[in-house]
C-alpha angles and dihedrals in degrees: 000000000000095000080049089066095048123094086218095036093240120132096207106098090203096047088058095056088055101042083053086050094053092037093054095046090048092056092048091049083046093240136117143233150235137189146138144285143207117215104184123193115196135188095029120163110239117248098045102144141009148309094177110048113053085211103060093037099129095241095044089059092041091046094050090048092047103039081048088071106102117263094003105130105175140046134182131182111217131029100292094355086161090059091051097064087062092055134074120270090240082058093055114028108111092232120227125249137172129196122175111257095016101060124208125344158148141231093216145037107208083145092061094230100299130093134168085008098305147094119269101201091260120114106294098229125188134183128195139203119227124190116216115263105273091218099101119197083222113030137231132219123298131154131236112258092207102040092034083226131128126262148146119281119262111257123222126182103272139163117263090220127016098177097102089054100043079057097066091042089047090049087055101050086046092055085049094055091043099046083046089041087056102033080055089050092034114010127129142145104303133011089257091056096045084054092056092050102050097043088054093050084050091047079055098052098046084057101055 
């Protein structure tokens, strides 16, 4: 709620002040900005997805619907998944735990909420890569197509940041490949027989 009520969709208070600020100083040097940005799924039922098709392994759909936003040029699955590849495995592995009453869990989510290619039940977190806009407000070298000379690059009306707004799309393409992802797992003619479907699946799961 709170990143609904920002003009830059951050929570942090004091973030926000500091994204406007850059923001701001980049539109008066005539530049533009970059930046990431977190999308977060919670309250996912473990096993959406896949461990045998590269193709319908959960982060391979979410990463195809995200990298298709235009000028992201990074994705991760989990909160620093690119740090993690720089530490050991014993360092990274969610460890396993069970406590009667309670199942099966874990103290941590390195995964990201997401393992074999499926969903384990943790919040599913993503984070994106944005480039910076290449409209500058004051533009950098190009080259005519037609003369073959040099010259500055056209410049068209363009935001200074688009980051805020490739979140919410994000956000939505996310929600697309997780409502496909469970009518595959628990779809079936009609809603009450996708909730039956999908409580007794959860019934099954309690009882493991």
């Amino acid at each position: 709620k709170k990143a609904e009520r920002s003009s830059v969709r951050c929570p942090d208070k004091k973030a926000e002040k500091e994204m406007v600020r850059s923001i701001d100083r980049a539109k008066k040097q005539g530049n533009s900005l970059g930046g990431v940005f977190e999308v977060f799924a919670i309250g996912l039922p473990s096993g959406l997805g896949s461990h045998i098709q590269w193709d319908t392994r959960l982060e391979s759909r979410i990463s195809q619907a995200v990298m298709g936003i235009q000028a992201i040029k990074g994705i991760e699955i989990g909160c620093s998944a690119f740090e993690m590849a720089r530490k050991p495995g014993s360092e990274v592995m969610d460890e396993i735990f069970f406590k009667k009453g309670t199942g099966f869990y874990r103290k941590t989510n390195h995964a990201g909420g997401i393992e074999g290619g499926m969903s384990n039940g943790m919040p599913l977190i993503i984070r994106a890569a944005m480039k910076p806009i290449p409209t500058q407000g004051k533009p950098l070298k190009s080259v005519d197509i037609r003369t073959k000379k040099l010259r500055q690059a056209a410049y068209e009306r363009s935001d200074i940041c688009a980051v805020p707004a490739a979140a919410v799309i994000a956000e939505a393409m996310v929600a697309l490949v997780l409502a496909d992802s469970f009518l595959e797992k628990f779809g079936g003619d009609s809603m009450k027989e996708v909730a039956r479907n999908y409580k007794g699946y959860v019934k099954q799961i309690k009882e493991f």
